[in-house]
N, C-alpha and C positions, 0 to 999 in steps of 0.2 A: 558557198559558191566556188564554181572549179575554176583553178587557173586559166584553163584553157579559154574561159568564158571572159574573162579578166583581161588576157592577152588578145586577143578578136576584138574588145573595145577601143584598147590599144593603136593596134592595127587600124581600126575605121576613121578612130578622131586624131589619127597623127599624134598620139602621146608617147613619147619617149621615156624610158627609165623605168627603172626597178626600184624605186622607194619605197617601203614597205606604208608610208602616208601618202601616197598617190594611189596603191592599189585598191587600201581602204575610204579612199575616196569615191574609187570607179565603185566598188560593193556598194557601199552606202544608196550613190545616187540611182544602182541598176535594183537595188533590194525596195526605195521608194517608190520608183517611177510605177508600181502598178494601180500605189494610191492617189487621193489627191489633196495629200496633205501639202503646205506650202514648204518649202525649201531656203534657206537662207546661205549663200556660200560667199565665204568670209576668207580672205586670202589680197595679200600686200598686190599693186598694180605690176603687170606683166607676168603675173603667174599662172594664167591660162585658163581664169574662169570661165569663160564663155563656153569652150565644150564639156560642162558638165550641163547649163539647162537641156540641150540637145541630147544626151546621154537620157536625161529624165523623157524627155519628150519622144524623143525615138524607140522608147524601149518600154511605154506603157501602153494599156493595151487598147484602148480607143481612139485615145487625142493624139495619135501619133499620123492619123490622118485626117484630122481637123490642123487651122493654122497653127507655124510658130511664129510670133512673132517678138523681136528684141528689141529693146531701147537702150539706147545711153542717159540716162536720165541728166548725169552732169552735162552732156551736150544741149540741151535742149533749153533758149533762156526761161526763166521764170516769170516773164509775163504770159509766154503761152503756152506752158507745160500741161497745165488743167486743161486747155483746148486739143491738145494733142494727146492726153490719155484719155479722156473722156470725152470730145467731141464740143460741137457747140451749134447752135442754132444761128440762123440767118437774122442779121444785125444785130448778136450778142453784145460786139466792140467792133470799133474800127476795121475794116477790110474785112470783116466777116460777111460775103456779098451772099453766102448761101451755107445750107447747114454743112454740116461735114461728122462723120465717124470716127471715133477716136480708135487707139489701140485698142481698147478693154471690148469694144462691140466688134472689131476685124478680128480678135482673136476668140472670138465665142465659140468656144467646142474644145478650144487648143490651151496650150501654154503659151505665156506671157512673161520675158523675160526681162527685169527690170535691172541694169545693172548699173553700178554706183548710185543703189536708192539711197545711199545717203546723203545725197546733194540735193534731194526732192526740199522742196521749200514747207513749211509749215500748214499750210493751206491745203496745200498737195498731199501732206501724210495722213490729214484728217477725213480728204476724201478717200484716199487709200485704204485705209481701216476699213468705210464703213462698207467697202468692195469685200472687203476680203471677212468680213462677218456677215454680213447677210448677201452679197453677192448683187447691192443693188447702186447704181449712179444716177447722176444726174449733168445733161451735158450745159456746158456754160450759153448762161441764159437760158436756160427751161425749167419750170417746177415740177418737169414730168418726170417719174422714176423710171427708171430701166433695169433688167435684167442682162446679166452674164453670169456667162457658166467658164470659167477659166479657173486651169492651174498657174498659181503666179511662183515662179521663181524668182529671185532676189539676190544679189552680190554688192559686196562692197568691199574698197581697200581701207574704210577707214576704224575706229575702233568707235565700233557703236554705244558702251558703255560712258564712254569719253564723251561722247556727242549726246547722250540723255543728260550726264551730269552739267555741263553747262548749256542744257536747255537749245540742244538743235535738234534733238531728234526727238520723237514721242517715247516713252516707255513701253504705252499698253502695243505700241505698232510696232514696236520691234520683238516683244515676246510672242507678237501674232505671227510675224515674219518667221521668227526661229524657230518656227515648230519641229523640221529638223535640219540642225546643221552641219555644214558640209566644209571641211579647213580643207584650203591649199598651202602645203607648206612652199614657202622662200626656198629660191633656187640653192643660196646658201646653206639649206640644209640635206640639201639631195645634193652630196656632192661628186658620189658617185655616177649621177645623172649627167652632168655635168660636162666630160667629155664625148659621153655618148648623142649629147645635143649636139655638141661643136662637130662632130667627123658627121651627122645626120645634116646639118645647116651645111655642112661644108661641099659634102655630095650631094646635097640638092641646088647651091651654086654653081657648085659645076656642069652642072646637067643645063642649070638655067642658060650661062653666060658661054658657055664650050669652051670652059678651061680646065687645065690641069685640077686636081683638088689639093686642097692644103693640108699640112700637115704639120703638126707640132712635135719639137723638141721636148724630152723627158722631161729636161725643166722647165719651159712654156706648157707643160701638162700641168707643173704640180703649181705654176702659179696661176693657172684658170683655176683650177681646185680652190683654194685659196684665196681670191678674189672674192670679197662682200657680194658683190653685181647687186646693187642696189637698185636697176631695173630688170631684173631676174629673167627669165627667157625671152622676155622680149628685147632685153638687153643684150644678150649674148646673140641671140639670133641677129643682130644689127651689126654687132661687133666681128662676127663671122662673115656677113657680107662686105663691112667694109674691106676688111684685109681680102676678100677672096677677089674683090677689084681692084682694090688700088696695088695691093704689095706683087712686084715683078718673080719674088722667090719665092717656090712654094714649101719652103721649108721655114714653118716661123720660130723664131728664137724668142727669149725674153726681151731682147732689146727691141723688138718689132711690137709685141703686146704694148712696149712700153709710150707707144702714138697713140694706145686705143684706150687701155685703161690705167688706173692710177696704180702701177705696179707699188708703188711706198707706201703704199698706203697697206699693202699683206703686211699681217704678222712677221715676224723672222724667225721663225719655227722649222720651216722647209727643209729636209735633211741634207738635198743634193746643193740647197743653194749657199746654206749656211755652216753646214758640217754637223747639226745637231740633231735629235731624233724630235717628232714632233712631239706638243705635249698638250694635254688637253686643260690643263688650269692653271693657268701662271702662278700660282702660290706656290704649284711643283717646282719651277725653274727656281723662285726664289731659295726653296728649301736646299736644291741641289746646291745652289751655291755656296750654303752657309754648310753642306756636305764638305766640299771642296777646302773650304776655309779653315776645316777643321782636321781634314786630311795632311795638310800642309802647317797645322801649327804640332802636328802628334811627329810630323816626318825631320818639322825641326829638334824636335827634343830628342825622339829615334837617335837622331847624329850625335847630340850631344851625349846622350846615355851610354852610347855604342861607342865614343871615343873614351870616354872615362873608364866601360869596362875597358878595351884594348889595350889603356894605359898602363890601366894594373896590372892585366895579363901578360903584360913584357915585361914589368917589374918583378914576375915568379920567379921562382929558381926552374931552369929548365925552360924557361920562355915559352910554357904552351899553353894550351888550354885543353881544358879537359877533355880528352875522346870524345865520351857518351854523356856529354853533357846535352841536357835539353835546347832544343833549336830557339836561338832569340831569334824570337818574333818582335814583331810592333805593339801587340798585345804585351808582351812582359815590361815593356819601357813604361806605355800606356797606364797599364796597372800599379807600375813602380814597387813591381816582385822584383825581385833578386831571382838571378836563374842557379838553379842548383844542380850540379854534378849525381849523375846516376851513380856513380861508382868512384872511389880515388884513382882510378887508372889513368894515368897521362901522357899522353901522347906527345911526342917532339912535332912542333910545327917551326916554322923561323918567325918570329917575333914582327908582329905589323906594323909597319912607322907609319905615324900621325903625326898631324900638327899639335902644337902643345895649344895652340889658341883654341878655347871653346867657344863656340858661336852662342853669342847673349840671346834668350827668349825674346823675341819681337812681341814688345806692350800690343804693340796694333793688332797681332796673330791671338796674344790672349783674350781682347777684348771682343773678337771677332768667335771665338770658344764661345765665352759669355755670351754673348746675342744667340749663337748658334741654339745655344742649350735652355733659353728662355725662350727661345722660337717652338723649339723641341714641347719644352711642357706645354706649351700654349695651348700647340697641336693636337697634344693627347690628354689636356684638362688637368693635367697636375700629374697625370698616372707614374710615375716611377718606372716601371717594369717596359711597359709599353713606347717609353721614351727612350729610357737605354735599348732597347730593340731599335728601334728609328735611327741611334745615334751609332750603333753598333758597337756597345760597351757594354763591360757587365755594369749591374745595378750595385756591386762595391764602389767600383770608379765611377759613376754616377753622383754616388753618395757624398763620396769623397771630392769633387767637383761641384758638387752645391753647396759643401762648409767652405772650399776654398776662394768662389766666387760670393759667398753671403748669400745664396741664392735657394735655404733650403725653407722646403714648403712646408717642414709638421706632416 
């Protein structure tokens, strides 16, 4: 399918964003709509399922001028759901003063959009079945059968799997249901989508109300980003209107978001808010720290190695150190090489004053190694090689760090 065809969907049902799981949603339901197979579209409350039946309905090639018609089916009480999709004859029950037509005979020709059919009560799923396998009803109080010719579409927020296992939903009715299904991902995972919704809600308040439009600070960007929105566009779309009424500035800050949504409740990952780069699996953050831990227990012994050499080397005759002596690094303290002189050549320098006091190894700093370096194998299953890579040591000092710690694996 061409994009072009993709973005003209777009365009007609007001859907916003570039999710590469929105796009394959529009495909899906424009690649079924010529059949009339049933559709099942499965996506958490406020993610926008209602213009996909219409997507199906408007872009098949008959029933797109026969009815559509939709229900709420959770709206609808359960004593007169069955009268309301299927109709009922005059004095069925109470107040039934004359017959009446249910959805499934007003929509004969068209689709039938049932959405939250997992709130349909038990009684109700079993007439539904036998609609949706032989395509025939019966309206309350009559033994007469009826025909209908309907495409049924179907949505739910809830997890249908869950609702078979403790006995609410049918099994055989929900694999008749899914024959094919259609996810809407959580606003949470389009989060690119995300501000492109807020400045589309924001200019379309504006427009609505004749006010200036709003706009957000780079960090009120990255904390809508960031934000669960556990009622997903229709959440955000609410959230936008309020501030585009109530707040007098139209420049929103974090502290303004912070009337609308539960700003503490983000992660602290955020780079402009927190100073850190973001990360996608907290095990990373832990790991960098036990990085750090060990950065700083290598940089105390650094000092102390580095004063001891110094020591000596002002105890030489001629107070220097060698020319073209090899560069101490942190690696050579690390390793606990001795650095060796390229040549006897000696050069005069003036002799470095230290403190005679050596800073004592911090117990806390070594046992902080230890974790570090048990964390390390964990990571990579025991691997030696793979570990000293992660920890950025060769695998001698490695070696020599698991006899020291007790820690060696065989």
């Amino acid at each position: 399918m061409r994009d072009i065809e993709i973005q003209e969907v777009k365009r007609r049902y007001g859907i916003i964003g570039t999710s590469p799981a929105i796009d394959r949603a529009i495909q899906v339901a424009i690649q079924v709509a010529s059949t009339d197979l049933t559709v099942l579209i499965n996506g958490e409350s406020g993610v926008g399922k209602e213009n996909f039946p219409k997507i199906i309905h408007d872009h098949s090639a008959e029933r797109k001028h026969r009815p559509y018609v939709a229900i709420n089916c959770g709206a609808i009480p359960e004593g007169t759901v069955d009268s309301e999709l299927f109709g009922h004859e005059k004095g069925s029950f109470t107040g039934a003063v004359g017959e009446r037509k249910g959805y499934f005979e007003e929509a004969n020709g068209g689709t039938i959009f049932l959405d939250e059919v997992g709130e349909l009560p038990a009684s109700t799923q079993a007439r539904l079945l036998r609609v949706l396998e032989t395509g025939e009803f019966m309206r309350v109080g009559s033994s007469e059968s009826r025909k209908t010719n309907v495409r049924v579409v179907a949505a739910t927020n809830v997890n249908i799997p869950d609702a078979i296992a403790s006995g609410k939903f049918r099994e055989d009715l929900y694999y008749r249901l899914n024959t094919v299904p259609i996810i809407i991902p959580p606003l949470r995972e389009r989060k690119n989508d995300i501000l492109l919704l807020f400045k589309k809600f924001a200019f379309d308040f504006s427009e609505k109300y004749r006010m200036p439009e709003v706009e957000l600070t780079p960090e009120a960007e990255l904390v809508l980003k960031e934000y669960y929105w556990p009622g997903n566009v229709r959440q955000l779309k609410n959230v936008t209107e309020q501030i585009s009424i109530i707040e007098q500035e139209r420049l929103i800050t974090v502290d303004t978001l912070r009337k609308y949504i539960d700003v503490n409740a983000i992660p602290s990952t955020l780079p402009v808010l927190y100073g850190q780069r973001q990360r996608q699996n907290p095990s990373d953050a832990s790991f960098e720290r036990e990085l750090i831990f060990k950065f700083l227990a290598d940089m105390q012994k650094d000092i102390n190695e580095l004063k001891r050499y110094v020591s000596r080397m002002n105890g030489k005759e001629g107070g220097g150190i060698p020319a073209e002596e090899s560069p101490v690094t942190p690696a050579h303290f690390l390793l606990d090489e001795p650095v060796q002189p390229a040549s006897g050549h000696m050069a005069s320098v003036s002799p470095i004053a230290v403190d005679a006091e050596i800073i004592p190894d911090s117990l806390s700093l070594q046992e902080k190694e230890k974790e570090m370096i048990v964390k390390a194998l964990q990571k990579n299953n025991g691997r030696r090689r793979e570990t000293a890579v992660d920890l950025g040591i060769s695998e001698r000092t490695l070696y020599r760090k698991l006899k020291e710690y007790q820690l060696d694996t065989k």
